[in-house]
C-alpha positions as CSV (number, residue, x, y, z in Angstrom):
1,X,0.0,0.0,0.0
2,X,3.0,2.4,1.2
3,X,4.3,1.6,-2.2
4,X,1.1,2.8,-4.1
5,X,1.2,6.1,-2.2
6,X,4.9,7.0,-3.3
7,X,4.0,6.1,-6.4
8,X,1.1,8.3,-7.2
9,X,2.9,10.8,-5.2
10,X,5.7,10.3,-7.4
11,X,3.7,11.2,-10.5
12,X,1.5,13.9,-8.8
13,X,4.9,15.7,-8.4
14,X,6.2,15.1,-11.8
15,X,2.2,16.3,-13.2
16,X,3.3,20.1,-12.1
17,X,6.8,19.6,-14.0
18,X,4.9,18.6,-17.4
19,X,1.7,21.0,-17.1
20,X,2.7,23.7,-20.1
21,X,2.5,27.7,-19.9
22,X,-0.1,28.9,-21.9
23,X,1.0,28.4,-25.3
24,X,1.4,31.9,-27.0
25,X,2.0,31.7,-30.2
26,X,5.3,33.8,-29.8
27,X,7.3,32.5,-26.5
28,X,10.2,35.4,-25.8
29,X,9.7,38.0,-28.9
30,X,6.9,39.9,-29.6
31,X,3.1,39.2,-30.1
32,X,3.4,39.7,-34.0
33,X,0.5,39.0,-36.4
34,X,0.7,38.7,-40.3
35,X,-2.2,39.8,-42.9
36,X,-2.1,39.5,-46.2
37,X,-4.3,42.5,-47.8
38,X,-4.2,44.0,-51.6
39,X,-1.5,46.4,-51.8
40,X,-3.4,49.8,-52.6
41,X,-0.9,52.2,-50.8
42,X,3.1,52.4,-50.5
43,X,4.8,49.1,-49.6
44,X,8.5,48.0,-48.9
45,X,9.5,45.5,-51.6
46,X,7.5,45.8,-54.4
47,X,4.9,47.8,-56.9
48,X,1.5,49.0,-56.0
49,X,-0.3,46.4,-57.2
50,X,1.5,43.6,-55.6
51,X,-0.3,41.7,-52.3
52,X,0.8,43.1,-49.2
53,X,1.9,41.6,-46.2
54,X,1.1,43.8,-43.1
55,X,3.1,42.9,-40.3
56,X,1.6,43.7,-37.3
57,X,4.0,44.1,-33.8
58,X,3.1,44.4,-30.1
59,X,6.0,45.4,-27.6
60,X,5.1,45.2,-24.0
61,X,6.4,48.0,-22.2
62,X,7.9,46.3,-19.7
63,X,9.8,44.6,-22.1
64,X,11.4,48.2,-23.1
65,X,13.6,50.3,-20.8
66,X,12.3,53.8,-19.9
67,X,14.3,56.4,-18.7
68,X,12.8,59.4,-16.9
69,X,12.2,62.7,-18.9
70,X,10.7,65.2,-16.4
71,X,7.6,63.9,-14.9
72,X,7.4,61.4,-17.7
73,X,9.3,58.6,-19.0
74,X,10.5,58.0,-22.4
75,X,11.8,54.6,-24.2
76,X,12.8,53.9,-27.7
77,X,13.1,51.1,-30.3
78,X,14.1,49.8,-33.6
79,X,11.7,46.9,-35.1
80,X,12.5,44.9,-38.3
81,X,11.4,42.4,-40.2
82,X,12.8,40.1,-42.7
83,X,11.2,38.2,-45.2
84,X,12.3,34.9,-46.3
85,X,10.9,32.6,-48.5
86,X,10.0,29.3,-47.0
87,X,9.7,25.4,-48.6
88,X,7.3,23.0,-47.4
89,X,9.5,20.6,-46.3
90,X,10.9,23.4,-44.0
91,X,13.8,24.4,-45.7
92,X,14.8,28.5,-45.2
93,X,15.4,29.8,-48.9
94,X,17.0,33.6,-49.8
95,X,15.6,37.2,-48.0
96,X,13.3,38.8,-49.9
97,X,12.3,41.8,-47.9
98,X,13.2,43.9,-45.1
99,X,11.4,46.6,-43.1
100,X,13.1,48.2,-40.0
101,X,11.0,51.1,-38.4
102,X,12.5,53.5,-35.3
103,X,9.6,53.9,-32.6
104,X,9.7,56.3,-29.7
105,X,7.5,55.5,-26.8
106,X,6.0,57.7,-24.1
107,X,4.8,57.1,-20.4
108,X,2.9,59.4,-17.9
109,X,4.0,57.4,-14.9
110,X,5.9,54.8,-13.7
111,X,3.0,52.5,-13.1
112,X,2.4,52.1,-16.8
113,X,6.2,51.3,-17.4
114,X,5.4,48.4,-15.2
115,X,1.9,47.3,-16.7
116,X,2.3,44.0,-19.1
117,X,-1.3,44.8,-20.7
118,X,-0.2,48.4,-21.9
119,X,1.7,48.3,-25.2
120,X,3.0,50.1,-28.5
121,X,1.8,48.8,-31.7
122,X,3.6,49.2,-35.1
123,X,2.7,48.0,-38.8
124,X,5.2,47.2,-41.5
125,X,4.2,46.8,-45.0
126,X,5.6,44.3,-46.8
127,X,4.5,44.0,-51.0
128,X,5.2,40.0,-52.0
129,X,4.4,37.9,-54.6
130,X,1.7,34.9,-53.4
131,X,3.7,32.4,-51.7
132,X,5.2,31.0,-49.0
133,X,7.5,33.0,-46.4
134,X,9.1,33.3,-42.7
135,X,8.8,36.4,-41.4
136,X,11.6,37.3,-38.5
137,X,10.6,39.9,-36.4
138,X,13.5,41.5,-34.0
139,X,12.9,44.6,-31.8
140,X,15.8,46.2,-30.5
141,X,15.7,48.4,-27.1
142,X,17.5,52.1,-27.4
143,X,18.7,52.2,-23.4
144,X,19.6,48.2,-23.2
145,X,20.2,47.2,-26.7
146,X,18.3,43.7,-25.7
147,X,16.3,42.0,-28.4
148,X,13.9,40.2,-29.0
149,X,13.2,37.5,-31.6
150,X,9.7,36.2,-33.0
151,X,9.7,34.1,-36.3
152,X,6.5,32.6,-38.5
153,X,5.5,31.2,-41.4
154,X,3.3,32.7,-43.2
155,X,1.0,31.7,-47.2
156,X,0.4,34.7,-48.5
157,X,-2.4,33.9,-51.0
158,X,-3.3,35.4,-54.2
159,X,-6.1,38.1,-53.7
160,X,-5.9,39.5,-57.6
161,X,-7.8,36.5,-59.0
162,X,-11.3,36.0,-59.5
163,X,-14.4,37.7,-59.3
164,X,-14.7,38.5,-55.8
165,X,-11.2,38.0,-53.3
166,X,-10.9,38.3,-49.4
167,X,-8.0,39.2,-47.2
168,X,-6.7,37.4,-44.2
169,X,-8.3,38.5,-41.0
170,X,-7.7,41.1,-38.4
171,X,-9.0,40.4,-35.2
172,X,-10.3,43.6,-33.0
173,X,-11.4,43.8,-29.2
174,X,-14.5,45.7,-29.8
175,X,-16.1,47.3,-33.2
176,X,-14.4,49.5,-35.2
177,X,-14.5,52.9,-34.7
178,X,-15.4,52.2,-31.0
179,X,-12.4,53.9,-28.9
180,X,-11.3,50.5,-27.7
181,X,-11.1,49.0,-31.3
182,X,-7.6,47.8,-31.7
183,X,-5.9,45.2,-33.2
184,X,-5.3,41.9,-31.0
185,X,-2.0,41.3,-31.8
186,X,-1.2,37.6,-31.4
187,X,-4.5,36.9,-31.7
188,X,-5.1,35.8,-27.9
189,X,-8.4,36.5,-26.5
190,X,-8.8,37.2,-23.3
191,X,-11.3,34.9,-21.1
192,X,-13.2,37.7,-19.8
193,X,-14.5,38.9,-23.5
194,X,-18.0,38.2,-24.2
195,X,-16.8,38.6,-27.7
196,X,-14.5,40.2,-30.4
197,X,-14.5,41.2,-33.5
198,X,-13.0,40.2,-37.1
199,X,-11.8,42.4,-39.8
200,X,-11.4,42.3,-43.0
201,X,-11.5,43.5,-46.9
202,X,-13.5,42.7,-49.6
203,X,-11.8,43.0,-53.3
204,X,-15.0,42.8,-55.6
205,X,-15.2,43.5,-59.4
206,X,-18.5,44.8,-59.2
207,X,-21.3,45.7,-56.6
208,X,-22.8,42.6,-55.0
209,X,-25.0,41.4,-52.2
210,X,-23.4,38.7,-50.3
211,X,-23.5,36.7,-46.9
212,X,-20.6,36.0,-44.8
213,X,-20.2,32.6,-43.0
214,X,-17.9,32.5,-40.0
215,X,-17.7,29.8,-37.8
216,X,-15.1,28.3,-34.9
217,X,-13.8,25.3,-34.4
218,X,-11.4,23.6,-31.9
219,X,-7.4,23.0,-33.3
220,X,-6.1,19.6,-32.2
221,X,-7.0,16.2,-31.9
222,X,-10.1,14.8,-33.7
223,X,-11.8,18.1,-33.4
224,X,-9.5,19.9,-36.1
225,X,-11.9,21.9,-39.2
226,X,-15.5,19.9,-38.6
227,X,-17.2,20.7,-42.0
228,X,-19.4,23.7,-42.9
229,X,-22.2,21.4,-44.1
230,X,-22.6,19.4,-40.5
231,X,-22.5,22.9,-39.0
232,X,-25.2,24.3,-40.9
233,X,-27.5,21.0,-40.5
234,X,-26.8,20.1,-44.2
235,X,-24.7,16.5,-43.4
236,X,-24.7,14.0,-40.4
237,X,-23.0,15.7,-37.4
238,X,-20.1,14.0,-36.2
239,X,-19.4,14.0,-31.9
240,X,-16.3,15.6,-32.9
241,X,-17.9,18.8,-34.4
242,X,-17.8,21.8,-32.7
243,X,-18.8,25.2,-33.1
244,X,-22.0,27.3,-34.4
245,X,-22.2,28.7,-38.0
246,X,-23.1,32.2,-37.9
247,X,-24.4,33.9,-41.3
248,X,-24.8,37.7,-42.1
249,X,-25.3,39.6,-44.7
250,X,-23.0,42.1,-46.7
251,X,-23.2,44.3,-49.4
252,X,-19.7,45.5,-51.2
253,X,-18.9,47.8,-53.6
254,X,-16.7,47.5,-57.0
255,X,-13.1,47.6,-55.5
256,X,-12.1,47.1,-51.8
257,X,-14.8,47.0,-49.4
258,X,-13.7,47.3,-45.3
259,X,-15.9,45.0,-43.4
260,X,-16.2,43.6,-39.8
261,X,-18.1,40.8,-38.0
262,X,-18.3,39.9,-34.3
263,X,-17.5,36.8,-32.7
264,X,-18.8,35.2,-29.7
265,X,-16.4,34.0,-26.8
266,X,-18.1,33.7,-23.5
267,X,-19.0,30.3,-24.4
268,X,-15.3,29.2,-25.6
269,X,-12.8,27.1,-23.1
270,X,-9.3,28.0,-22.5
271,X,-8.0,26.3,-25.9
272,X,-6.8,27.1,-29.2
273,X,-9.3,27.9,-32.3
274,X,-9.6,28.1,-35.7
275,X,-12.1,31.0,-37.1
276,X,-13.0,30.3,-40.9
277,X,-15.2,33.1,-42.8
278,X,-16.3,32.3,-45.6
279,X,-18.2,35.0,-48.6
280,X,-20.9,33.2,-50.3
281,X,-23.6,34.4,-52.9
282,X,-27.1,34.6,-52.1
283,X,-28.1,31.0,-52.5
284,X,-24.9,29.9,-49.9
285,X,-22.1,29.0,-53.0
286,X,-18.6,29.8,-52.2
287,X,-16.6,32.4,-53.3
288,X,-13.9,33.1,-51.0
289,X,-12.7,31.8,-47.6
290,X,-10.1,32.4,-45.2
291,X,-9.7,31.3,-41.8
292,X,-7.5,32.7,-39.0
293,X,-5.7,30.6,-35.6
294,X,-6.6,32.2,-32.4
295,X,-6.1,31.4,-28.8
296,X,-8.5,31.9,-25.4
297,X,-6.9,32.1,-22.2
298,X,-6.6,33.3,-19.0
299,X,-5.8,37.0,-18.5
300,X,-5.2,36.4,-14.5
301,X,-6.7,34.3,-11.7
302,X,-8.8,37.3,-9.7
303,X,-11.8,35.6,-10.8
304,X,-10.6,31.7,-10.6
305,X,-9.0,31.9,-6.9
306,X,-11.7,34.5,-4.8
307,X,-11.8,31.7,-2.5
308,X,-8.9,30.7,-1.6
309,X,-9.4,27.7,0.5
310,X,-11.0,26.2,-2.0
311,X,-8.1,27.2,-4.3
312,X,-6.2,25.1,-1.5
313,X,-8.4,21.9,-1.9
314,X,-8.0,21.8,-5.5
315,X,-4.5,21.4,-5.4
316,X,-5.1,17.5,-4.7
317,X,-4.4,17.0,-8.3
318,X,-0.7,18.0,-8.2
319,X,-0.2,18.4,-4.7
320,X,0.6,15.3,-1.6
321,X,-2.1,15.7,0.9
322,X,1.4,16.1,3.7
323,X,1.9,19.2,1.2
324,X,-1.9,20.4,1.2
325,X,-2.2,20.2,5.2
326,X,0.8,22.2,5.3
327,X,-0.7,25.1,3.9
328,X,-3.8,24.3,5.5
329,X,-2.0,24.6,9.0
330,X,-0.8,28.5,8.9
331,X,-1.8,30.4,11.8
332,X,-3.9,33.1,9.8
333,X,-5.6,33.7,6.6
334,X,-3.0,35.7,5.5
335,X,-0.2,33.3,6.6
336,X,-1.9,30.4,4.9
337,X,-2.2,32.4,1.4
338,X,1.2,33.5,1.4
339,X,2.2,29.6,1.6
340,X,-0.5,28.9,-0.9
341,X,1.8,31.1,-3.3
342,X,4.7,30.0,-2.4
343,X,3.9,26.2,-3.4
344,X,2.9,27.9,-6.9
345,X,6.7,30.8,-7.1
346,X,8.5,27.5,-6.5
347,X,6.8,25.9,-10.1
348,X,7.2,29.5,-10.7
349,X,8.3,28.7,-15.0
350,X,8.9,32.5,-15.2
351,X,10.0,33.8,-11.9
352,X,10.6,37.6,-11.9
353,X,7.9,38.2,-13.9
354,X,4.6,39.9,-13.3
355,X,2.9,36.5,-14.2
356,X,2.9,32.8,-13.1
357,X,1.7,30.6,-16.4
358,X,1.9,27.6,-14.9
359,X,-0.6,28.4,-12.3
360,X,-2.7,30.5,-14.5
361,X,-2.7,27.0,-16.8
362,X,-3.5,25.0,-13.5
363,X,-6.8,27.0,-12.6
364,X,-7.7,27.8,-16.2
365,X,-8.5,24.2,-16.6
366,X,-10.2,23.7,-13.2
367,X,-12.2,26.5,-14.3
368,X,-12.6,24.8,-17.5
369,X,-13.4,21.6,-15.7
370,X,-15.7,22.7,-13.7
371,X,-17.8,24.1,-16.9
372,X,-18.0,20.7,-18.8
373,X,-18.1,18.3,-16.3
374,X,-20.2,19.7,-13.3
375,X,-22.9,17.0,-12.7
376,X,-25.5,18.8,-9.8
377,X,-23.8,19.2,-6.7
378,X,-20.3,17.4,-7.8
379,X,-18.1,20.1,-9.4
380,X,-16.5,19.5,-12.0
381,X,-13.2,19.4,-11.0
382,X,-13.8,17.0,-8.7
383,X,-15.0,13.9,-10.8
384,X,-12.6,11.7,-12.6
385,X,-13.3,12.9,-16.0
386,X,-11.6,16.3,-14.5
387,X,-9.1,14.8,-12.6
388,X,-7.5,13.9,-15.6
389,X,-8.4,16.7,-18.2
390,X,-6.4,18.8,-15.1
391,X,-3.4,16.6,-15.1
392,X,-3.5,15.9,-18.4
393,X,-5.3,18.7,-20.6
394,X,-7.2,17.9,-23.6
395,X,-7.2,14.7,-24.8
396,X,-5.8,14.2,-28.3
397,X,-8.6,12.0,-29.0
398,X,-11.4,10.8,-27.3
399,X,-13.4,6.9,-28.4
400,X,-16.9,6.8,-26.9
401,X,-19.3,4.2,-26.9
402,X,-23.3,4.1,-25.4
403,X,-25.0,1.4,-24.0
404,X,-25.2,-1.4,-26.6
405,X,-26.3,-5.3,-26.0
406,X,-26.0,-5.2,-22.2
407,X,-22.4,-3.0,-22.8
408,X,-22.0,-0.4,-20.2
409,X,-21.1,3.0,-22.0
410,X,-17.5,4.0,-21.8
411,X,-14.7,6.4,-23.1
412,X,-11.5,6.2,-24.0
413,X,-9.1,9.3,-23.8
414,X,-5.4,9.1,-25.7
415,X,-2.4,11.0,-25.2
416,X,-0.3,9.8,-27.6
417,X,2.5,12.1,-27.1
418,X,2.5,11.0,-23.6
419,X,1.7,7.5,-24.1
420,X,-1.0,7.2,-21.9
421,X,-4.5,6.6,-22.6
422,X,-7.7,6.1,-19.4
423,X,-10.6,4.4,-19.5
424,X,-13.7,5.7,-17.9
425,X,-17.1,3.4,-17.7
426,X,-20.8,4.2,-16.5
427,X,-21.5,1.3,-14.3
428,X,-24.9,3.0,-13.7
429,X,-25.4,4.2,-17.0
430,X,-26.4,7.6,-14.8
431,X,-23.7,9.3,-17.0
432,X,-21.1,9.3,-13.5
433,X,-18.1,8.1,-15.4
434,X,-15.2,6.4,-13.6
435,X,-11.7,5.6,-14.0
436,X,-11.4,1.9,-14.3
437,X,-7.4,2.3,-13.6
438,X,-6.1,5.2,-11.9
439,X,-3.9,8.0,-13.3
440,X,-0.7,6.9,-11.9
441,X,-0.9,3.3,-12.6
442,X,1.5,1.9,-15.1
443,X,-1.1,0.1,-16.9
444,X,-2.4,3.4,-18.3
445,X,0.6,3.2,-20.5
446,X,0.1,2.2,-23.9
C-alpha cells in the first residue's frame, strides 16, 4: 500500500513539472500578427499592385527600458522584419524583404512602465508575390540594446484573382470605430470577452449582395476543421464537431470594401481555435474563404481563486495531501495564502515576472473543468473525468461508446504524445463516469 502512495505521489509531483504555460503563439519576442491585404498604398518590396503583407507588432512596455524625462518617461526602439521565402518541407530559402522602423515611446508614470497589458503597436508593410515565407521579427531596445526574436511562417495567398477576393483577417477587441477598437495582436483573446470582432476586406469586381459565413472550431485532436455542411445541419454531425455557424449579410462595392463581424467568446474554453469566414452568394455557393488561428486564455486568476481555500483543496491534483495540510496549517488567513503562493513561485516557469503561467494553466483548466463536467452538486473538478483533463489537458482524442447489447457506456481518452491513454465506464449508465485504472498506474501506459 506504502508503495502505491509514493507512487502516485511520485507522479502527482512530476504532473506540475509537465503541465505547459499557456502556449502563445510567440514564447520570448513579440506578439506579431501577419495579414495579407491587396497592396493599394506604398509598400517596402514591391509595386502598388502587388499583395501586401502587413506585419503587425506588439511590444510590451515592460519589455522596453524607460528612462525618466521630467515627470514622464520615455523609451525607444528599432523593429525589423525580414522576409524569407520558405519550402514545405521546412527548408529556409533567400531574403526577400526587409522593413526596419525607429519607434519612440511615451509614459505618464511609472506604473504604466510596469503594466504588461499596456503596449506600443507598429505595422510594417511588406509587398510580396503569393507564396510561402518566414517572417523574422526583432525589436531592438534604445537604453539596453536587448532583443527580441519572434519568427513565423506565413501563405500569402493570391487576392488579384477572380471575381470576388478576401483578405486574411484582423482580429479587433471591440467594433471598429469604438475607442477600444484595436488590433489583438497575437490573436489571444482574453477569457473575460464576451466577444471580439473580425476584420477584413472585400476585393470585388462589381457591386454585389453577399453573406458571410464564419464559424469556430477547436485546433487539435479529432476536433480539427468539422465541416461547414454538419454545422449548418446540411450532413450527419459528427461528436467531434464543434462550433456554431453564424451567417450575415453584406453588401460590397466595386473595389475594396472594409468590413467587420463579431465573434462570440463567452462560451469558448481556454483552448486554441480556428475562425473560418467564408463569402458566399445569395443561395450559400462559395466564393472566397479564409480562416484565422486564435487562442482563449486566461488574463489572471482574480476571478478563478476568490476563494482561496477552496483554491487550496484543488491542489489535490498536483499536490501530496502532507503538502496540502501544510498550507492548510498557517496560523492566519494571510499566513496560509502567502504559503499557498509559495507552493505555486516555486513551479514558478517564469520567476521575476509579473505572471505565473503555470498556475494561471493550473486553474484555467479547473475552471474549465468545472464548466463541462459539473454533474448537480459534484463540481467538475472534482470527478474523474476532471481529474484527468487537469493533469492531463485535452485529450488528443477521445473513443466513446453508449450502451449497446447489455455493454456499459465508456470512453477512451489518448495522449499519444505522452503514451498514456484512461478508461472511464458508466456502471450506472447515470452518465457518472469512472476511471477503471487510476492515473498513476502503469497500466495506463500504452
Amino acid at each position: 500500500m506504502r508503495a502505491c502512495y509514493l507512487a502516485a505521489l511520485a507522479v502527482l509531483t512530476a504532473l506540475v513539472a509537465i503541465l505547459p504555460p499557456v502556449a502563445a503563439a510567440q514564447t520570448g519576442g513579440p506578439a506579431v500578427d501577419l495579414v495579407t491585404r491587396r497592396a493599394g498604398g506604398p509598400v517596402s518590396g514591391g509595386a502598388a499592385d502587388q499583395v501586401r503583407l502587413d506585419v503587425y507588432v506588439a511590444v510590451p512596455h515592460t519589455s522596453l527600458q524607460f528612462l525618466a524625462r521630467g515627470d514622464a518617461f520615455e523609451a525607444r526602439y528599432a523593429v525589423t522584419a525580414q522576409v524569407y521565402r520558405a519550402g514545405d518541407d521546412g527548408d529556409l530559402g533567400a531574403a526577400v524583404a526587409s522593413r526596419t522602423a525607429a519607434r519612440e515611446v511615451a509614459a505618464p508614470n511609472y506604473g504604466s512602465t510596469q503594466n504588461p497589458a499596456v503596449e506600443d503597436r507598429a505595422v510594417l508593410p511588406v509587398g510580396l508575390a503569393p507564396g510561402r515565407y518566414l517572417v523574422r521579427v526583432t525589436v531592438e531596445d534604445g537604453a539596453s540594446g536587448r532583443t527580441a526574436t519572434t519568427e513565423e511562417v506565413h501563405t500569402v495567398r493570391p487576392l488579384t484573382r477572380g471575381a470576388v477576393a478576401v483578405s486574411d483577417l484582423l482580429l479587433l477587441r471591440s467594433a471598429p470605430g469604438t475607442p477600444a477598437s484595436e488590433p489583438v495582436v497575437g490573436a489571444t483573446i482574453p477569457t473575460d470577452a464576451g466577444s471580439f470582432w473580425a476584420s477584413f476586406e472585400v476585393y470585388s469586381a462589381a457591386r454585389r449582395d453577399l453573406q458571410v459565413t464564419t464559424v469556430v472550431t477547436e485546433r487539435g485532436g479529432s476536433r480539427e476543421r468539422p465541416s461547414f455542411g454538419a454545422l449548418l445541419g446540411l450532413a450527419p454531425r459528427r461528436a467531434a464537431d464543434y462550433g456554431v455557424a453564424v451567417t450575415t449579410a453584406l453588401a460590397v462595392g466595386a473595389g475594396r470594401t472594409e468590413a467587420a463581424v463579431e465573434v462570440g467568446a463567452d462560451s469558448l474554453d481556454v483552448g486554441d481555435y480556428t475562425l473560418t469566414l467564408r463569402l458566399e452568394t445569395l443561395r450559400g455557393d462559395l466564393l472566397a474563404e479564409t480562416a484565422k488561428p486564435f487562442a482563449v486564455r486566461w488574463t489572471g486568476l482574480e476571478g478563478q481563486i476568490a476563494d482561496v481555500d477552496r483554491a487550496i483543496d484543488q491542489l489535490r491534483h498536483v499536490a501530496g495531501s502532507d503538502v496540502i495540510a501544510a498550507i492548510r496549517r498557517a496560523a492566519t488567513p494571510a499566513e496560509r495564502y502567502k504559503r499557498f503562493l509559495a507552493f505555486w513561485d516555486r513551479r514558478d516557469p517564469s520567476p521575476g515576472t509579473l505572471r505565473n503561467e503555470r498556475m494561471e494553466e493550473y486553474y484555467g483548466r479547473v475552471a474549465s473543468a468545472n464548466r463541462r463536467y459539473s454533474r448537480g452538486r459534484v463540481s467538475g473538478w472534482n470527478t474523474d473525468f476532471g481529474e484527468v483533463y487537469i493533469q492531463f489537458g485535452e485529450p488528443d482524442e477521445v473513443q466513446e461508446r453508449g450502451s449497446n447489447y447489455g455493454t456499459r457506456p465508456y470512453q477512451v481518452w489518448r495522449y499519444y504524445e505522452l503514451g498514456r491513454q484512461f478508461i472511464f465506464t458508466d456502471p450506472t449508465g447515470s452518465g457518472d463516469f469512472r476511471l477503471a485504472i487510476p492515473t498513476w498506474d502503469e497500466r495506463t501506459r500504452m
